[in-house]
N, C-alpha and C positions, 0 to 999 in steps of 0.2 A: 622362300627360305634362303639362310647363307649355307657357306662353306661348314663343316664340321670334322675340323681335325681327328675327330675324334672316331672316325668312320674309314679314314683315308692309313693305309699303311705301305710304308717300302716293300717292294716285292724282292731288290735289289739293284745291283748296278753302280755306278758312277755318275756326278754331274753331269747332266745332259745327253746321260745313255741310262737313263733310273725308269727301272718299273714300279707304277705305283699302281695299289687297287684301291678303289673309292666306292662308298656306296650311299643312295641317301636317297630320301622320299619325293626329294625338290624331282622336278618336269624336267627330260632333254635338255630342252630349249633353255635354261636356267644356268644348269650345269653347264653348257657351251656355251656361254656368254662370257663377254672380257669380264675381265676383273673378277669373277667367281672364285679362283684359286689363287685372288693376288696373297694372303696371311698363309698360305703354302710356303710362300718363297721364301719367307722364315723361316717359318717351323720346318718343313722339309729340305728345305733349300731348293726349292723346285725352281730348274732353268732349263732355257731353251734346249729341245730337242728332247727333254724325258718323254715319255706316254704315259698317260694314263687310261689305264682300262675302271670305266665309268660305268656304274649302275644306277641308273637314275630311275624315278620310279618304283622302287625299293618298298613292299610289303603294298603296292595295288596294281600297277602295269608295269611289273620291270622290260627295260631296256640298256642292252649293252653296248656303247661306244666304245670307240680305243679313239683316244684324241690326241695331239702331238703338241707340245708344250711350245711359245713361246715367251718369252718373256724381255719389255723394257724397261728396266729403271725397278718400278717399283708393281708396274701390272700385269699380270697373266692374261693372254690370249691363248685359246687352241682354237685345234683344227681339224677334222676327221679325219683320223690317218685312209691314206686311200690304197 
């Protein structure tokens, strides 16, 4: 599956200190993949340094990540915040 803006909300904050929550059916491994939240960077304006707190596997195995946002140009990478 993709991204689904429609799932993902501000929690608050400022560029590149933003909490956002996200949730969605798609696998871990999916959701932490580059470019998964690159049409974030629009719609949200998501830049290096926000978090997002991820629920992946959303209504069969949830799991919750907190990932840490980077971003170049035009593609999102995270990271598990550690």
């Amino acid at each position: 599956m993709t991204f689904d803006s429609t799932t993902m909300r501000l929690m608050g904050g400022v560029p590149g200190q933003q909490l956002f929550l996200y949730r969605t059916a798609d696998a871990a491994a999916s959701v932490g993949a580059s470019g998964y939240f690159n049409n974030a960077i629009a719609e949200y304006n998501l830049s290096s340094g926000d978090i997002v707190l991820a629920v992946s596997g959303f209504g069969v195995l949830p799991v919750l990540d907190a990932l840490v946002v980077s971003v170049n140009a035009t593609t999102a990478t995270t990271s598990p915040l550690a």
